[in-house]
C-alpha positions in Angstrom: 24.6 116.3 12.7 24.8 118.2 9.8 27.5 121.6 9.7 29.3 120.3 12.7 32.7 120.3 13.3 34.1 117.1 14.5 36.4 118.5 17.8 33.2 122.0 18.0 33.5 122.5 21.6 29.3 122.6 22.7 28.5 125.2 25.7 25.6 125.7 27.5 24.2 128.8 29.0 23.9 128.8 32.5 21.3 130.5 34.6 22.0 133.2 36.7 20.0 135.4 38.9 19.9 138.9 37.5 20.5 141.7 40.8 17.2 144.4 39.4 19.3 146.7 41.3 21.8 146.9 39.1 20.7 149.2 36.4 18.8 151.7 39.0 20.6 155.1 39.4 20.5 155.1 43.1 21.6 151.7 43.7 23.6 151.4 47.1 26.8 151.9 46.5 29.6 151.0 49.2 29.3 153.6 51.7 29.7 151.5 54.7 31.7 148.6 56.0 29.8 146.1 57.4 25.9 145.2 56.4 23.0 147.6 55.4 19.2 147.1 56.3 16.2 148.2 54.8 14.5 150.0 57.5 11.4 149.5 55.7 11.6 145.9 54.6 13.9 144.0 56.4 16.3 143.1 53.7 19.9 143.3 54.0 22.7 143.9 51.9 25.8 142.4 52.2 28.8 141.7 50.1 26.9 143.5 46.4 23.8 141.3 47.6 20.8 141.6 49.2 19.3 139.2 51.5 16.4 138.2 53.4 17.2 138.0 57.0 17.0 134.4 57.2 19.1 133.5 54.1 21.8 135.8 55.3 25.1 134.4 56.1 26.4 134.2 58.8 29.9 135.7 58.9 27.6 138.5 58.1 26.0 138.7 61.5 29.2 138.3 63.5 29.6 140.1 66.5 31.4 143.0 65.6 29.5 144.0 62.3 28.5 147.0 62.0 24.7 147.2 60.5 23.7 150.4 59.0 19.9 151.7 58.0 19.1 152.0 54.7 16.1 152.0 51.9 16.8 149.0 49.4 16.2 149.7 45.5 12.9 148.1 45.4 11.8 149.7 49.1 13.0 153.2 46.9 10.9 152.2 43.7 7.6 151.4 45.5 8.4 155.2 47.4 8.8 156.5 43.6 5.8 154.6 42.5 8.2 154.0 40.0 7.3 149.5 38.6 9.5 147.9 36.6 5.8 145.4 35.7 2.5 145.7 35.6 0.2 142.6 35.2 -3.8 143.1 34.5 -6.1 140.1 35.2 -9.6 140.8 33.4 -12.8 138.4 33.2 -15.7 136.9 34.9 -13.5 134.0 36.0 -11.6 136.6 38.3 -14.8 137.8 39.9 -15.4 134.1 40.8 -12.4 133.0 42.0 -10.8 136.5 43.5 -9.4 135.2 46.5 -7.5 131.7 45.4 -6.1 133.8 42.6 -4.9 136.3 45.2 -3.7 132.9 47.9 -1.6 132.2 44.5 -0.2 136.0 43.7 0.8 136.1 47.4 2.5 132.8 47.4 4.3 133.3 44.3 5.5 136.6 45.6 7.1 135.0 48.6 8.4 132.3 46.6 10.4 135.0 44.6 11.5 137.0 47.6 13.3 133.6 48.5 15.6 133.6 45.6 15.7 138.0 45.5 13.9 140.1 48.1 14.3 142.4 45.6 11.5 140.9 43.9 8.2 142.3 45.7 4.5 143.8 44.6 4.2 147.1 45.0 0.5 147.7 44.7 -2.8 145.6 44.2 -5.8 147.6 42.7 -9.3 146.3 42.3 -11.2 148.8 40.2 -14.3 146.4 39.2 -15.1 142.9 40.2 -13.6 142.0 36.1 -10.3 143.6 37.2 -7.5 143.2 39.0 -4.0 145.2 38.2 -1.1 144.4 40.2 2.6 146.1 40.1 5.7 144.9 41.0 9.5 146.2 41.9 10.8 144.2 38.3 10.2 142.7 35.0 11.5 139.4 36.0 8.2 138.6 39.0 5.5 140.3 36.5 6.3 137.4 34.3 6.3 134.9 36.8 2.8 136.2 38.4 1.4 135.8 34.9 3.0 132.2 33.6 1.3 131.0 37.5 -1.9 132.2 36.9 -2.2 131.1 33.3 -0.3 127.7 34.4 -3.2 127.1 36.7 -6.0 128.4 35.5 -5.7 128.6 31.6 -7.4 131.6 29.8 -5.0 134.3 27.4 -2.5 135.6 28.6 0.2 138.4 26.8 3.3 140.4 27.3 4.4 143.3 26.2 7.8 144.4 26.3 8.6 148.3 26.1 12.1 149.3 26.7 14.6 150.0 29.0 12.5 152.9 30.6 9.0 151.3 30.5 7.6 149.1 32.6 7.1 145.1 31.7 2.9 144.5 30.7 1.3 141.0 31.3 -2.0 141.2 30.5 -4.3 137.4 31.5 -7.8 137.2 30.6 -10.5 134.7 31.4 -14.2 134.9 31.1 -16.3 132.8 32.9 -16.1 128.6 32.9 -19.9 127.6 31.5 -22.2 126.0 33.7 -21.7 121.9 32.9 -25.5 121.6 33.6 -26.2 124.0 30.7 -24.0 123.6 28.9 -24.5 121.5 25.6 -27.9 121.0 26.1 -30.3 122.2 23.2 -32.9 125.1 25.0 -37.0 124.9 24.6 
């Protein structure tokens, strides 16, 4: 190992689950004692964290904790119409295969709402049969939408990062698979 120390103390980075909340201007601040709920998702906040009902603790739900109604930062930012990502699917493949493409989208959206309910799609848009754009409450599920699709069903996919105030872009494309009883033969 060449420009090593002998005694170089090695450290790895460990992986921690960013809050979205956290840079918003309006995130919840603590107003009350006791737990918060979203009154229009469900999710509640508890100790600077936000939970799904059935991950929440439960010293949380005790029987003398107060629970006060509330609008969570990502119920607020799909009010706004305010997404922190946007992810376009283009192609023929899409037309073809709308609906497991969707079965996948949805899954992966729950999947993420496991770890951070914060995490949620704010609006699905169909403008053509080639087209599909989908937003979401963060940068962080964007990504994740667009590395499942292109994990399982190939095609381009790209991402484009703007800044602080602009919203995360993944754009996938795939045009359509060629028919294997066409394909490769020479035409008459």
């Amino acid at each position: 190992m060449p420009n090593q120390q002998p005694n170089q103390q090695v450290t790895r980075r460990q992986k921690r689950i960013v809050d979205p909340s956290a840079g918003l201007p309006n995130k919840p601040g603590r107003t009350h004692a006791g737990v918060e709920c979203c009154r229009d998702c469900g999710a509640f906040h508890y100790h600077d964290r936000w939970y799904r009902r059935d991950k929440l603790p439960e010293d949380a739900t005790d029987g003398d904790t107060e629970i006060h109604e509330t609008l969570c930062p990502a119920c607020r930012q799909i009010h706004d119409r305010n997404p922190g990502g946007v992810l376009t699917l283009t192609g023929d493949f899409l037309g073809a295969h709308f609906d497991e493409i969707m079965h996948l989208v949805h899954n992966e959206d729950h999947a993420a709402q496991g770890i951070n309910p914060l995490e949620k799609i704010m609006t699905v848009e169909r403008p053509s049969d080639s087209c599909v754009e989908i937003t979401t409450t963060n940068e962080f599920l964007v990504q994740r939408l667009g590395k499942a699709i292109n994990r399982a069903y190939g095609g381009e996919i790209e991402y484009k990062f703007g800044g602080s105030d602009c919203p995360v872009r993944v754009n996938w494309h795939r045009d359509a698979v060629p028919d294997p009883a066409t394909h490769g033969r020479a035409r008459a």
